[in-house]
C-alpha positions as CSV (number, residue, x, y, z in Angstrom):
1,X,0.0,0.0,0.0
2,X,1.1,3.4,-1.1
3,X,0.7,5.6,1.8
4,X,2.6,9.0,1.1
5,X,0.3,10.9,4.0
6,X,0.4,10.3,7.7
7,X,-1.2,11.6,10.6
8,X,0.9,10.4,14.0
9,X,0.0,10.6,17.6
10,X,-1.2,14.3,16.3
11,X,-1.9,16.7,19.7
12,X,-2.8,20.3,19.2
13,X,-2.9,22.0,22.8
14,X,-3.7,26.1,23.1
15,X,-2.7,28.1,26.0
16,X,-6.1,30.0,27.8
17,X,-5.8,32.0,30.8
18,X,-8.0,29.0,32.5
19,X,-5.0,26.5,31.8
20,X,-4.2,24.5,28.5
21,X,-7.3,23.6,26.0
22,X,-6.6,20.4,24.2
23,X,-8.5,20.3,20.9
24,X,-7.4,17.4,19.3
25,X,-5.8,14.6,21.0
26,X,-4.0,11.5,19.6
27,X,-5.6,11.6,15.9
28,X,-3.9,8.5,13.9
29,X,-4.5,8.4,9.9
30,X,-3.2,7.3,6.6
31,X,-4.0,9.0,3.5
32,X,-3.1,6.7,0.3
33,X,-1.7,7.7,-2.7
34,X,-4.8,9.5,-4.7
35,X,-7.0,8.8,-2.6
36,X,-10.2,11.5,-1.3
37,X,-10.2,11.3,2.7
38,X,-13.1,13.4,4.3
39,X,-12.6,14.4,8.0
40,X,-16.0,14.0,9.4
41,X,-17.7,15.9,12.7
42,X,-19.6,18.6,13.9
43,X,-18.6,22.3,14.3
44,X,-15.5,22.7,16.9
45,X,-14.7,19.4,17.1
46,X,-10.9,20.0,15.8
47,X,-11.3,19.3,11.9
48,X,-10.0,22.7,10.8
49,X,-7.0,22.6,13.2
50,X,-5.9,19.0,11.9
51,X,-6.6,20.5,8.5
52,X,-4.3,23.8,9.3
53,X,-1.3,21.9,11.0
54,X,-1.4,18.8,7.7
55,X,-0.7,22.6,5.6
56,X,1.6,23.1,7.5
57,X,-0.1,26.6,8.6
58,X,0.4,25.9,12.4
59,X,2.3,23.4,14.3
60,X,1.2,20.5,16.8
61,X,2.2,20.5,20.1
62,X,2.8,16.7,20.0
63,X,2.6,14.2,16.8
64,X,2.3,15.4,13.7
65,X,1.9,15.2,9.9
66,X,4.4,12.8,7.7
67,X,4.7,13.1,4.2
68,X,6.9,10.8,2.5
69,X,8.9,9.6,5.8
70,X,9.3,13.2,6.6
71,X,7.5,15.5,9.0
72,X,5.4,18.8,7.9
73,X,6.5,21.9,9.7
74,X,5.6,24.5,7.2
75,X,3.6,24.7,4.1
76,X,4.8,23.4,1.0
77,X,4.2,23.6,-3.1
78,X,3.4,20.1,-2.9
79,X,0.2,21.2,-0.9
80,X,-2.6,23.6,-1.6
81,X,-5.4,24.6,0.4
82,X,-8.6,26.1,-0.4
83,X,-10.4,27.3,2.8
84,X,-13.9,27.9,3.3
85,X,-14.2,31.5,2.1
86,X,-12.7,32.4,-1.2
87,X,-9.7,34.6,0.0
88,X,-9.2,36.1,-3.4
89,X,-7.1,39.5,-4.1
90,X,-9.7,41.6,-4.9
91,X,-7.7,44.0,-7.2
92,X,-6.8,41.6,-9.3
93,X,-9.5,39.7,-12.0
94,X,-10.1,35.8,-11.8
95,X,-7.2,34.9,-14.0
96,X,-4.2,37.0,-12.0
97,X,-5.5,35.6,-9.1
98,X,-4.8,32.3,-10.6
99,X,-1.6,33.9,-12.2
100,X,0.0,34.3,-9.1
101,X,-0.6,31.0,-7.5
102,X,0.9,29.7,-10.6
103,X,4.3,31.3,-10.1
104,X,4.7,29.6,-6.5
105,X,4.4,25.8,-8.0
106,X,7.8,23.7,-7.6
107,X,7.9,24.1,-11.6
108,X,9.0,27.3,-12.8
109,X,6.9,29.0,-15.6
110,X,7.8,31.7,-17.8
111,X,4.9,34.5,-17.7
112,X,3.2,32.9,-21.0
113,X,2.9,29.7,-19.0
114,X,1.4,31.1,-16.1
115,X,-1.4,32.7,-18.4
116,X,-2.1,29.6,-20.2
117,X,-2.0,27.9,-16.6
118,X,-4.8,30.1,-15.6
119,X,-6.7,29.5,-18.8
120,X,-6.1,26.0,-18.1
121,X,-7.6,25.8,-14.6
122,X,-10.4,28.1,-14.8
123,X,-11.3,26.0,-17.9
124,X,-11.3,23.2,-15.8
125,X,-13.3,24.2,-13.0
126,X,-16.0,25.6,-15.8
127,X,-15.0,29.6,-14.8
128,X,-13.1,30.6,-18.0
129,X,-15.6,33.3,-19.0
130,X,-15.1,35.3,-16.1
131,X,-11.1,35.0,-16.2
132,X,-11.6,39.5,-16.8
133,X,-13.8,40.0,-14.1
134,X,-12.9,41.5,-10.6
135,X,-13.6,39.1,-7.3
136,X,-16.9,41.1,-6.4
137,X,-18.2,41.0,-9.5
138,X,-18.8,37.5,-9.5
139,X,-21.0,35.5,-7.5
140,X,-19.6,33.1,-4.3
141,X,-19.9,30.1,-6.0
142,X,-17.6,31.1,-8.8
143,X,-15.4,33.2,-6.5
144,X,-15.0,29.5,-4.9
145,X,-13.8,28.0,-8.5
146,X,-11.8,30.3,-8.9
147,X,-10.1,29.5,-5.4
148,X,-10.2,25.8,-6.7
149,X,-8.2,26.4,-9.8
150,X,-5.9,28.9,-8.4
151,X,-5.1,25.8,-5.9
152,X,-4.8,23.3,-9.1
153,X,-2.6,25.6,-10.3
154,X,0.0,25.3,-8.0
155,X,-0.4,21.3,-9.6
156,X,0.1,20.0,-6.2
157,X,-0.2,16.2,-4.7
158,X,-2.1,16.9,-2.0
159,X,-5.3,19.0,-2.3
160,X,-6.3,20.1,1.2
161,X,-10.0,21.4,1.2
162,X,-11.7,23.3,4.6
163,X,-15.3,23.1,3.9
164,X,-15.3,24.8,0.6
165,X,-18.7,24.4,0.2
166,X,-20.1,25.6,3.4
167,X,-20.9,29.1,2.6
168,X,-23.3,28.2,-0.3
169,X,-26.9,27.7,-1.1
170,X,-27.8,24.1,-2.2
171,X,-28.1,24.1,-5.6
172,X,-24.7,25.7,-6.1
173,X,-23.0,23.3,-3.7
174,X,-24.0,20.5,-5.6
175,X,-22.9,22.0,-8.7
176,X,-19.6,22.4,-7.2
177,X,-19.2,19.5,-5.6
178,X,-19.8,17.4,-9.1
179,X,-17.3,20.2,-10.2
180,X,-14.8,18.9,-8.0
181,X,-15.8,15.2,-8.2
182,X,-14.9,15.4,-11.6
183,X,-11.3,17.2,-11.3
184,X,-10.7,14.2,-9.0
185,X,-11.5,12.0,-11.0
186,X,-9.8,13.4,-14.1
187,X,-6.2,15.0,-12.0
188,X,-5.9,11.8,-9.7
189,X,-4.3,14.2,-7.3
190,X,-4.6,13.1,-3.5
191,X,-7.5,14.8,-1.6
192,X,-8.5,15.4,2.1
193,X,-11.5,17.8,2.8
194,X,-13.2,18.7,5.5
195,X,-16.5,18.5,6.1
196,X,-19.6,18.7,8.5
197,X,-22.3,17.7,5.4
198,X,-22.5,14.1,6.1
199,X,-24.2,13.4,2.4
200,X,-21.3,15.6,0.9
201,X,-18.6,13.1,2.4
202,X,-20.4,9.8,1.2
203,X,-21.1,11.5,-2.3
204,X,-17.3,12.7,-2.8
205,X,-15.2,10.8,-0.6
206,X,-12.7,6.9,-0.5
207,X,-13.0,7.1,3.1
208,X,-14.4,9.0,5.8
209,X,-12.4,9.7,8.9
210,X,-15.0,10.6,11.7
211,X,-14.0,12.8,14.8
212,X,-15.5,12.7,18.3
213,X,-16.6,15.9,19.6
214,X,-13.9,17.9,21.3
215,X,-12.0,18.7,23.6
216,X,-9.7,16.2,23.1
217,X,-11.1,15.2,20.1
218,X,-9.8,12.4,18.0
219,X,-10.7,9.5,15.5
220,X,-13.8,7.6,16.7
221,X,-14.4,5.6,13.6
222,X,-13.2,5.2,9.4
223,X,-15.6,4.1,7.2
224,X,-14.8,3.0,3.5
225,X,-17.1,4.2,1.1
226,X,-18.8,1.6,-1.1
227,X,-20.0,3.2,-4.1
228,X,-18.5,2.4,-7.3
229,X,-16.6,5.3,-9.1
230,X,-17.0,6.8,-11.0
231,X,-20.4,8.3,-9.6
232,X,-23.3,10.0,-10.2
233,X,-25.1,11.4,-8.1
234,X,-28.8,9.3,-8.6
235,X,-26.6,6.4,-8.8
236,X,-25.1,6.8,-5.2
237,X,-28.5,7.9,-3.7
238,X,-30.0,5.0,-5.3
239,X,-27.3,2.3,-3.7
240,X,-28.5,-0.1,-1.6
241,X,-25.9,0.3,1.1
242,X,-26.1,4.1,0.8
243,X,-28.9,4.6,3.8
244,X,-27.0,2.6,5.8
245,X,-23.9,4.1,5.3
246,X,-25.8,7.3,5.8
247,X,-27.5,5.9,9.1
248,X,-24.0,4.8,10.6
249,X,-22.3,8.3,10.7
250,X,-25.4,10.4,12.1
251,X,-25.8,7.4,14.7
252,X,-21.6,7.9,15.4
253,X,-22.2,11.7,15.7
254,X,-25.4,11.7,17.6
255,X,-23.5,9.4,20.0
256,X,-21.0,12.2,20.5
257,X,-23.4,15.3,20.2
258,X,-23.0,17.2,23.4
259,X,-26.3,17.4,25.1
260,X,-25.9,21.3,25.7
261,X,-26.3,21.4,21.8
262,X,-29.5,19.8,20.4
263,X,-29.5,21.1,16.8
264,X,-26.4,19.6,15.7
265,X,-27.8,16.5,14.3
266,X,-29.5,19.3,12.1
267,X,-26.8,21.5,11.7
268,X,-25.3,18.4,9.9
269,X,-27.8,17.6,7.8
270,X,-28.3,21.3,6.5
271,X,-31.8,21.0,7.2
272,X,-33.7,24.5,6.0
C-alpha cells in the first residue's frame, strides 16, 4: 500500500488564561496515494485545526503530519489549500488571481505559461468566462472555483479542502461539488476535505475519517465508502448500502453530540 500521507499521535494544545485547551488529541491516519479522505464531525470538534497543521499553517504541540517519511513543519508547493471562504485578491481579476498561484508551483513557468495555466484551470473548474472580471463581481460560487483552480494551479499532490462548500446555497453546492468530483477524478491528485455535510462526504469521498466531539477530540471511527466510481449522483442515492452508510455516521455523531447542543444533528444535515 502506497501511503505518502500520515497523521501520528497528532496533539494540538492552546494556551487559555484558565490552563491548557486540548482540541485534538491522539488523531492517527493514513492517506493513500490519490485517494479522497473526508474528516467528518460537527462544528468545533478539531477538523479545521488537523486541517491547518497537515498545511503546515500551524504546528502541533505533540505528533504530527508525515509526508513521504518526513515531517510537515511549514507549508509546501506540494500542498494547496482552499479554505472555506474564497480569499481572493480583490484588485486583481479571476485569471491574475490564478496567475500568481501559478508562479509559486515547484515548476517554474515563464509569464506565457502562467497565463495559459490560468486559462487552463479556470477552464477546468468551468470559470473561464469570467477570467476579466474582478472578485466582487462574481458570484460566491464562482469566486470559490476560482479559489479551486488557483489551488490546481500550483499542480500540487495533496489538495487540502476546509469546507469549501459551506458558505453556499444548495443548488450551487451541488454543482460544485460534481465540479470537484470530476477534477478528482480526471487529475488523480490526492484529496483530504473537511467537512460537516454528512451526504457531501459519502457523495465525494474513499474514506471517511470521523472525529469525536472535542476537547480532546480524535478519531472515533473510518468508514470506507462503497459506491463504485465513477459516480453519479442518482446512482449513489440510489445504492442499496447508501442509507445505511448514511445511518452509521449520524448514529456515530449523535453518540458524541453534546447534550448542551440539540441542533447539531440538524446542523449536519443542512436542514432548512
Amino acid at each position: 500500500m502506497n501511503v505518502p500521507l500520515e497523521l501520528t499521535g497528532l496533539t494540538k494544545v492552546f494556551p487559555t488564561p484558565t490552563g491548557p485547551f486540548i482540541a485534538v488529541k491522539d488523531v492517527n491516519a493514513t492517506v493513500e496515494s490519490g485517494e479522497f479522505v473526508a474528516i467528518l464531525g460537527h462544528s468545533g470538534c478539531g477538523k479545521s485545526t488537523v486541517l491547518s497543521i497537515l498545511a503546515g499553517l500551524d504546528q502541533a504541540t505533540y505528533g504530527g503530519v508525515i509526508i513521504d517519511g518526513k515531517q510537515v513543519t511549514e507549508p509546501g508547493a506540494e500542498r494547496a489549500i482552499v479554505f472555506q471562504s474564497p480569499c481572493l485578491l480583490p484588485w486583481l481579476n479571476a485569471r491574475e488571481n490564478v496567475q500568481v498561484a501559478a508562479t509559486q508551483g515547484a515548476t517554474r513557468r515563464t509569464r506565457r505559461e502562467t497565463i495559459d495555466a490560468a486559462k487552463h484551470y479556470l477552464d477546468l473548474v468551468g470559470v473561464g468566462d469570467a477570467a476579466e472580471q474582478l472578485p466582487p463581481q462574481l458570484s460566491l460560487g464562482t469566486q470559490q472555483c476560482v479559489s479551486l483552480a488557483r489551488a490546481l494551479s500550483v499542480e500540487p499532490r495533496f489538495l487540502l479542502l476546509d469546507e469549501p462548500f459551506s458558505m453556499l446555497d444548495s443548488l450551487t453546492r451541488f454543482e460544485l461539488q460534481d465540479i470537484l468530483l470530476r477534477v478528482w477524478e480526471e487529475s488523480g491528485k490526492t484529496v483530504v476535505m473537511v467537512t460537516h455535510d454528512v451526504d457531501e462526504a459519502l457523495y465525494l469521498a474513499d474514506r471517511l475519517v470521523l472525529m469525536t466531539d472535542g476537547p480532546e477530540a480524535t478519531v472515533g471511527d473510518v468508514l470506507r465508502v462503497p459506491f463504485p466510481r465513477p459516480r453519479a449522483r442518482a446512482a449513489v442515492l440510489a445504492h442499496p448500502q447508501y442509507h445505511a452508510c448514511r445511518r452509521h455516521v449520524i448514529d456515530f455523531l449523535e453518540h458524541y453530540a453534546h447534550q448542551s447542543r440539540p441542533s447539531a444533528l440538524d446542523d449536519l444535515l443542512h436542514k432548512t
